[in-house]
N, C-alpha and C positions, 0 to 999 in steps of 0.2 A: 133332152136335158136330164141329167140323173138325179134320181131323187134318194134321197138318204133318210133316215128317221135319229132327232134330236129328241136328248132326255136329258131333262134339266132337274138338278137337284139345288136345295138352301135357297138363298138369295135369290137365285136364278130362276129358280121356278118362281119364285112370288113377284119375279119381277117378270117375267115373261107372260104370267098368268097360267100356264100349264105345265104339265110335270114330263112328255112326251106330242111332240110332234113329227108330222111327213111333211116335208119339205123338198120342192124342184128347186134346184140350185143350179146356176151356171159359174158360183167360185172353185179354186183351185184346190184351195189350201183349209185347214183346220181353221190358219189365222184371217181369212177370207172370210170367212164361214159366221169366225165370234164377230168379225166389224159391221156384217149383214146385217148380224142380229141383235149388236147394239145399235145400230142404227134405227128397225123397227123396232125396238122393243125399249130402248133406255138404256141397257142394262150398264150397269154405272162401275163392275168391277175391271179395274185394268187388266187387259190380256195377261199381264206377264206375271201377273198374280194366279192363274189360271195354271191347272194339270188337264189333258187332253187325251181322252182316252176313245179310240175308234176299233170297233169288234172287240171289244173285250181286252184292249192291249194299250197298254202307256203309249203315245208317240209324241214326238216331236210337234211342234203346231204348226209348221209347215208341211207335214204330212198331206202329200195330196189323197183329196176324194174321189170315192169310186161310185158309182151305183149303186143301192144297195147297203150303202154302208151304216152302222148308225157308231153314231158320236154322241160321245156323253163330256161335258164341259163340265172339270172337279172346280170349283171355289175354295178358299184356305177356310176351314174349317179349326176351329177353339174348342175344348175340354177341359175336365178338369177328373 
């Protein structure tokens, strides 16, 4: 089963309780990936409000996962 490491930033970390995880996963997809972890975690931001970034690169949320990879979930983010 490949395992990937997840970095959760804003909302997502407080809702997850941690700012970086390793995680074995057997989903496909980016969007596999956030429904897993709203499911164990809560996390209450809809996907599509979500930017999805794996190795350091924008993609798409259907992006599939590789071993190794890590995925970082952006949340929409307010300034001023």
């Amino acid at each position: 089963m490949p395992e990937i490491t997840i970095k959760y930033f804003a909302a997502l970390r407080e809702q997850a309780g941690c700012s970086e995880e390793r995680r074995q996963t057997a989903v496909a997809s980016a969007a596999e990936l956030y429904r897993e972890l709203q499911a164990e975690y809560g996390l209450s931001l809809d996907i599509q409000h979500l930017k999805v970034a794996i190795n350091n690169q924008y993609c798409p949320l259907t992006q599939p996962l590789q071993n190794g990879d890590t995925v970082v979930f952006i949340p929409p983010v307010a300034g001023g």
